[in-house]
N, C-alpha and C positions, 0 to 999 in steps of 0.2 A: 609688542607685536600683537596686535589683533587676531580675532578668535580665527576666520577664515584663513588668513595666514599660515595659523598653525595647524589648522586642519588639512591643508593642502599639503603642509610639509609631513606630517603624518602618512596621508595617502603617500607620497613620493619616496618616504622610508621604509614602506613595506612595501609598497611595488618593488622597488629596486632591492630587494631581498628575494620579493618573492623568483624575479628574475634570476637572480644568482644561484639559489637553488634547482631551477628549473635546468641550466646552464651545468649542474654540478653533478644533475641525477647521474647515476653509474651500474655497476657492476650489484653494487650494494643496495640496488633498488630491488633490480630484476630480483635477487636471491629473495629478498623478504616476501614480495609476491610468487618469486616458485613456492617457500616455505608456508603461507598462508594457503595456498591451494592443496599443497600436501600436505596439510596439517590432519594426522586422524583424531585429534581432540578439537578442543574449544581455542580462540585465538582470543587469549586475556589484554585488555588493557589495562596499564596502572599509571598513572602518575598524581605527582601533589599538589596542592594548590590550582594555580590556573591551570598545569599543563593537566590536571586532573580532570577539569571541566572540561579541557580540550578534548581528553580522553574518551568521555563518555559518551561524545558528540562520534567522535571515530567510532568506536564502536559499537555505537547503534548504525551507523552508517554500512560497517561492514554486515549487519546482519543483514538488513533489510534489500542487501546487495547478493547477500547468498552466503553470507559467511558467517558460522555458529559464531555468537562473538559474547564478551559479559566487561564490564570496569569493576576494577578491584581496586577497591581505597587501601594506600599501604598502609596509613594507619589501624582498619578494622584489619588487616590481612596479620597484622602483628597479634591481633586477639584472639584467633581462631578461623579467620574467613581465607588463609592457607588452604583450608582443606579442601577447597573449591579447585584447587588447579589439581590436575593429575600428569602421568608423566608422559601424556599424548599429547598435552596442551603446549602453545607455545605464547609465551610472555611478551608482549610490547613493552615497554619501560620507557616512558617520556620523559626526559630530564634536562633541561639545556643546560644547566651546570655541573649535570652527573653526580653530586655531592650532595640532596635532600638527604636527610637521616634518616626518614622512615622510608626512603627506596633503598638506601644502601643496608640498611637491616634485614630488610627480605629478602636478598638475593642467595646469603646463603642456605637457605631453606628451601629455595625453589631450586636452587642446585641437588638438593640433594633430593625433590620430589623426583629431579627427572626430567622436568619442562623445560625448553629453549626457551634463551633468554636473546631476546634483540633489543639494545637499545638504540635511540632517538635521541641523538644528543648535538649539545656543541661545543663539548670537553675531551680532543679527542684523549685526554690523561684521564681520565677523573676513572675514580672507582666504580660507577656504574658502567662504563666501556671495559674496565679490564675485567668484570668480573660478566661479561656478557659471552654469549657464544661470538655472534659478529654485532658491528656496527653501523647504524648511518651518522654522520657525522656532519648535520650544519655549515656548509661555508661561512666565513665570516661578515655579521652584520652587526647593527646599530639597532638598540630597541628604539620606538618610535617616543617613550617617554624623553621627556626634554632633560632626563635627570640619566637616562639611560640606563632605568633602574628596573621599572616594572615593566614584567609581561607583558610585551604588545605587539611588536614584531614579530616575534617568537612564537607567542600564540598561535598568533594570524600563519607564520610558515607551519607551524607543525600542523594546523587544520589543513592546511591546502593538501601538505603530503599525505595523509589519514585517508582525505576523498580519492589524492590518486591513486594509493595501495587498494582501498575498497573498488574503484571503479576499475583498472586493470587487472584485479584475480576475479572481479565480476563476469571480465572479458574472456580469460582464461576458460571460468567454467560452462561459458556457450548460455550465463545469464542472460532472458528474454522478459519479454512483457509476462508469458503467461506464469512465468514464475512471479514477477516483480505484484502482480495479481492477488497472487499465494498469500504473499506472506503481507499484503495491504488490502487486506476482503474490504473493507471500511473506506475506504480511497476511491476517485473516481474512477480512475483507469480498474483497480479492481472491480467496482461494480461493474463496470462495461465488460469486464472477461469473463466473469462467474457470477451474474445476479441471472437466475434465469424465469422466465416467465412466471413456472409455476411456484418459486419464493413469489412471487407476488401479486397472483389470480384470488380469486374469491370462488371457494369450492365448499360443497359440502352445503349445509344449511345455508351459507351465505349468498349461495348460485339463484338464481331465480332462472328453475327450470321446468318446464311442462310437455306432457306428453299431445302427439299431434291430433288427436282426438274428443281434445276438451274444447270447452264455450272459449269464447273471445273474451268474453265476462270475469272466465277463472283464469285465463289467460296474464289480465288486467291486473288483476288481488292478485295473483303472486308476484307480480312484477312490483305493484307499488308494495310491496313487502318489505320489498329489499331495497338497496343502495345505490342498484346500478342502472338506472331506467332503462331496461333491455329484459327481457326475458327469452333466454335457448326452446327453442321447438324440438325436439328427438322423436325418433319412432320408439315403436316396440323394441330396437336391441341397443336405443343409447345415443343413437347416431346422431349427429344433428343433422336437420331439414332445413332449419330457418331460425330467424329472428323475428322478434317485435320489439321495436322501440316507443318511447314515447312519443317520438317523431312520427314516428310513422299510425300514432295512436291519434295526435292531433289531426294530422290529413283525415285520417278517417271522418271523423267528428266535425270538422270543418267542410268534407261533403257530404253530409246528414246520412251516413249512412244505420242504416238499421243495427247497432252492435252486439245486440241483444240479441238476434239471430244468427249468429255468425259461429262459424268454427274458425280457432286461432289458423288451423292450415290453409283458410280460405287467402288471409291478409297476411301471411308472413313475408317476409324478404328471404330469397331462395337465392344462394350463390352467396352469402355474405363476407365481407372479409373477415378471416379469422386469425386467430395467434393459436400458436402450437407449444403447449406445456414443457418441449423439452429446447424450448429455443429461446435463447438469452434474451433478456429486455429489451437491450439495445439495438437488437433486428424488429422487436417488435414495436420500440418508435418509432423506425423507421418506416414501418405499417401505417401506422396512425398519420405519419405525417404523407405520409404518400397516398392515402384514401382519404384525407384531413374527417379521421374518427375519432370518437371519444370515448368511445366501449366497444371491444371485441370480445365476443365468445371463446372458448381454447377448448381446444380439441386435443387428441391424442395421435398416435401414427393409424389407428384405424379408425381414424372420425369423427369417434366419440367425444361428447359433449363434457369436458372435466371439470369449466369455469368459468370464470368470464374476468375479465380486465379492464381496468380505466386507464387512461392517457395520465391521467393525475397523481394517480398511483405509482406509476414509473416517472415522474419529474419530483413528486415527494422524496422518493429513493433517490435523487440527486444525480440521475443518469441524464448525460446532454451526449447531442453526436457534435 
């Protein structure tokens, strides 16, 4: 049999599993997703070997979904890492043959912590079902190994139901973007919910700011001081009046004008567009791309002059609309 072959027959043994399951889900779904919602502890995963790897994939999954979640190796759990579960917490148990030894060793220690025990099986006999509170129990399938021996099918169904327990108590809990935000600050969707302006204005010594009062000259040296070819114009209480850009420095100079004479408030840009310190990045792209700028001043709710921004600065930070 050639390699495609048996790759298709593969796909075709866990599709048609994963089907059956789909077809099977019950009574014993819902309860483990009421049970996860209602859980006042942590919701533990544990299993060994593969279904352990599977494990840790679920729940990371349920956290990042809204649901306090940890994997607990049965092996280390036999050394002391018991003492991690308390009697609020409730036990996932991944076993499709219900008979690993170092799952069937812990169970009665976590009986006696306190913590629900649900297992994930495909034995509706085996000892990790009789020694659980309730069960889900696998319909019957065919591992995709040609020997029908290793983890493959099995795997593959126990991650599918893992995402649908995580993604239906997600449901449950009225999970939205601005949580999913929360708890992924690092992520795209997170920066776009919580990265705000002033995480990423240039304030302070790094602002190239001048009062409306000085030469065009000093204007000029403070600007090429700094990073941002713009320099803020403010009154006497802060406020911004205007801009100068190097843009707007070249026109100058390209109409011979006298600069040397010149007060910065003579030649600023009055009305400029600006970003607002307390408004997210991703409106302030929106700025940039809708005035097509490269540096805006920030201001505050009463006007005042706090920083200033670049275009570049928020595409470094890996925010796109």
């Amino acid at each position: 049999m050639d390699s495609l072959t048996t790759a298709r027959q593969v796909f075709e043994t866990e599709i048609e599993a994963l089907h059956k399951i789909k077809d099977s889900l019950d009574e014993s779904f819902i309860k483990i997703v009421d049970d996860i919602v209602l859980c006042k502890g942590k919701v533990i995963i544990t299993g060994m070997g593969k279904p352990g790897h599977i494990g840790r994939k679920i729940s990371a999954t349920l956290s990042s979904l809204g649901t306090p979640s940890f994997f607990l190796h049965p092996a280390e759990a036999l050394h002391g890492d018991l003492g991690m579960v308390g009697k609020d917490d409730m036990v996932i148990v991944i076993s499709y043959s219900g008979e690993s030894d170092e799952i069937t060793r812990i169970l009665p220690n976590i009986k006696l912590i306190g913590a629900k025990i649900i297992a994930i099986s495909g034995n509706p006999d085996s000892t990790l079902v009789k020694h659980s509170d309730y069960a889900y129990i696998f319909p019957k399938f065919s591992e995709a190994c040609t020997m029908n021996l290793a983890p493959t099918t099995s795997t593959t169904a126990t991650l599918v139901f893992g995402d649908a327990l995580a993604i239906a108590a997600s449901q449950k809990y009225g999970f939205n973007e601005n949580n999913y935000a929360l708890y992924h600050p690092s992520g795209s969707l997170g920066k776009k919910l919580l990265l705000k302006v002033s995480d990423l204005m240039y304030k302070g010594d790094d602002n190239a700011v001048v009062k409306e009062d000085v030469t065009l000259i000093d204007a000029i040296m403070q600007m090429s001081s700094k990073v941002l070819s713009m320099v803020s114009v403010i009154d006497g209480e802060g406020k911004l009046l205007g801009i100068l850009t190097d843009g707007d420095l070249r026109r100058l100079l390209s109409g011979k004008t006298d600069i040397y004479n010149l007060s910065v408030k003579e030649v600023i840009t009055k009305n400029p567009s600006v970003a607002y310190a307390d408004m997210l990045a991703v409106e302030a792209l929106k700025n940039f791309q809708e005035n097509t700028k490269i540096v805006m001043p920030v201001i505050d709710e009463n006007g005042k002059a706090v920083g200033a921004l670049r275009l570049q600065d928020i595409i470094n930070a890996g925010i796109v609309i």
